[in-house]
C-alpha positions in Angstrom: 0.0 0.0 0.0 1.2 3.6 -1.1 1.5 6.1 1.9 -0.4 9.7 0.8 2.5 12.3 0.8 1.9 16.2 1.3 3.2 18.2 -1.2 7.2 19.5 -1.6 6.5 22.9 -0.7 8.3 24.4 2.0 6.9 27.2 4.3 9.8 29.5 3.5 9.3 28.6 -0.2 5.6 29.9 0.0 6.6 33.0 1.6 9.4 33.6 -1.5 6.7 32.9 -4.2 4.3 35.4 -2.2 7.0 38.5 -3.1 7.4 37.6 -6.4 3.8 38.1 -7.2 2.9 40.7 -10.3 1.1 43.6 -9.2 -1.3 45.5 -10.9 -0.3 48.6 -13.2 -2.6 50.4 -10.4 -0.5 48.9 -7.3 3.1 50.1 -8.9 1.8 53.5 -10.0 0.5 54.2 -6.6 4.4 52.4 -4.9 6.1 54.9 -7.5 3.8 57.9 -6.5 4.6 56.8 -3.0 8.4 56.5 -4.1 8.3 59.9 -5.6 7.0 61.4 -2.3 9.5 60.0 -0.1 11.8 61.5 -2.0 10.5 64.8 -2.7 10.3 65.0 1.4 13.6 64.2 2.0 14.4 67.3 -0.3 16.4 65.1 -2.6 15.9 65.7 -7.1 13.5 63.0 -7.8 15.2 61.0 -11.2 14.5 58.3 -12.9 17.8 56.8 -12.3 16.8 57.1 -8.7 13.1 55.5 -9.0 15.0 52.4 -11.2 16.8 51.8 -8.2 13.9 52.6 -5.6 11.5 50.6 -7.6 13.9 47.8 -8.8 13.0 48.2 -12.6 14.5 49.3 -16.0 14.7 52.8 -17.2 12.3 52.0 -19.9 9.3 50.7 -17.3 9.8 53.6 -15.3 9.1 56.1 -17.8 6.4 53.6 -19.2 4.7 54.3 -15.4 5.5 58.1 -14.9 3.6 58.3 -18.9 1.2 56.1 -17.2 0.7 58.0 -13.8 0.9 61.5 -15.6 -2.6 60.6 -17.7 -4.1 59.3 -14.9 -3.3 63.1 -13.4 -1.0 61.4 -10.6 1.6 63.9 -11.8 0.4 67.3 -12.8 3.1 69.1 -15.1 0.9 72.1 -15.1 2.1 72.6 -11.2 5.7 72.8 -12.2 4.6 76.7 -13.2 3.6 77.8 -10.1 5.5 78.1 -6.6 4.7 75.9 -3.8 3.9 79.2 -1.7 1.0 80.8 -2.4 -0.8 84.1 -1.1 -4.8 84.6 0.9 -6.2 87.5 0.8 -8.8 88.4 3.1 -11.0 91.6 2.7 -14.1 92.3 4.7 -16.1 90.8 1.7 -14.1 88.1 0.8 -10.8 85.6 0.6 -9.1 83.8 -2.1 -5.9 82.3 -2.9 -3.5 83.4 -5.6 -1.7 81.0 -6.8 1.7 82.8 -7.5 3.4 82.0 -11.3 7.2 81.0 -11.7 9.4 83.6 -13.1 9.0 84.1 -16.7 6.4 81.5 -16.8 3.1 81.8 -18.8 0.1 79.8 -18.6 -0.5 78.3 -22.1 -4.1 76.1 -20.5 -7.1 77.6 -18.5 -7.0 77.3 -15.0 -10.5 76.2 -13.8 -11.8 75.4 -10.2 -15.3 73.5 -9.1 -17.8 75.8 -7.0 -19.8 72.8 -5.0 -22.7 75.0 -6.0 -21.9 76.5 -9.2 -20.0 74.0 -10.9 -16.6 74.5 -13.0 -15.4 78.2 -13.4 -12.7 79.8 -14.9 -10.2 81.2 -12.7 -10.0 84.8 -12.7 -6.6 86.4 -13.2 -5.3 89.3 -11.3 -2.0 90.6 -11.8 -0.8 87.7 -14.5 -1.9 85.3 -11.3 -4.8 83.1 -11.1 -6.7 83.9 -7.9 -9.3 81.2 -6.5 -12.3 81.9 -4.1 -11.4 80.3 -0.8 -15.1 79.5 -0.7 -14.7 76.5 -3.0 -12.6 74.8 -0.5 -13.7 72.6 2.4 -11.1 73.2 5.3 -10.4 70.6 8.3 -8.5 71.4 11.4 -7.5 68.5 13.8 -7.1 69.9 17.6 -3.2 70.7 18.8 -2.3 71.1 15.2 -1.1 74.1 14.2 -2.3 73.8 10.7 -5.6 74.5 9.0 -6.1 72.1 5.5 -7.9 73.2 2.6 -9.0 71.2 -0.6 -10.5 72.0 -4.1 -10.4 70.5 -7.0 -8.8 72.2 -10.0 -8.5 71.4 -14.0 -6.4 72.8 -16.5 -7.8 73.0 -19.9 -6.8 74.1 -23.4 -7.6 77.6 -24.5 -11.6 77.4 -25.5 -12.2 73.6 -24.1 -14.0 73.2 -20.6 -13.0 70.7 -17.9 -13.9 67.4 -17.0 -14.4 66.0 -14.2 -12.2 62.7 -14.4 -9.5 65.3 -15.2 -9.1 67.4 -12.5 -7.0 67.6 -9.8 -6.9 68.0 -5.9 -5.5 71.7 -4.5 -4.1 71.2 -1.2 -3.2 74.2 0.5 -1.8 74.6 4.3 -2.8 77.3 6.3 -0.7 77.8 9.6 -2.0 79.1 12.4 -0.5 82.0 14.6 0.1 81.5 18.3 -0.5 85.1 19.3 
């Protein structure tokens, strides 16, 4: 009589073939987004010589990903032409954030935001910057923090074409509170 043997699979060989399992083209783009963060925090030039070697892949499935990631709006370009700092103004009838262009940098698309209300509207420009109603964001606060978060979401658009939804984009802006 023939004794039933378990298979030839070792516990540590399980565990090997569960890291070598492909991930989705969504699961990488969101470990290179995450890649490209941790970077960009530690103040370091994001590269793709440096995301071959963070992401363990070839030069030519790195770019395949940022093409990838940049028309799924992961990566905005269009941010590139404005600085990271930006000014509120508050009068006694209203507030809104200008959003303050690079040096010799024009804006070649529209610059739209979405009114919860109103729907998309083209940003207005004031002094060659556009300016956005703070009104159209919804603001959190967490307690101790000294930081007030705001969100919108934003589209650029083609001179004459009008944004889409599943094209915009997500304006973060920080607000820090004074201790006075």
């Amino acid at each position: 009589m023939k004794e039933s043997t378990q298979s030839g699979f070792k516990e540590n060989e399980i565990k090997d073939m569960d890291t070598q399992l492909p991930s989705s083209r969504r699961e990488i783009e969101e470990d290179m987004l995450e890649q490209i963060c941790l970077i960009a925090n530690a103040g370091a030039e994001i590269t793709v010589k440096e995301l071959c070697s963070r992401m363990d892949m070839t030069r030519r499935e790195v770019n395949f990903y940022l093409k990838q990631m940049s028309a799924h709006g992961y990566i905005a370009r269009e941010f590139d032409r404005f600085s990271e700092n930006i000014w509120l103004h508050i009068t006694e009838d209203e507030s809104s954030f200008e959003l303050m262009k690079k040096e010799n940098e024009s804006l070649s698309q529209n610059l739209w935001y979405k009114d919860p209300e109103k729907g998309w509207i083209q940003a207005e420009e004031k002094m060659e910057n556009p300016w956005i109603p703070s009104s159209v964001f919804k603001f959190s606060t967490r307690c101790q923090d000294p930081i007030i978060e705001g969100t919108a979401l934003i589209a650029f658009t083609r001179k004459g074409e009008k944004p889409v939804d599943w094209n915009s984009r997500e304006l973060d802006v920080h607000i820090w509170k004074s201790e006075r």
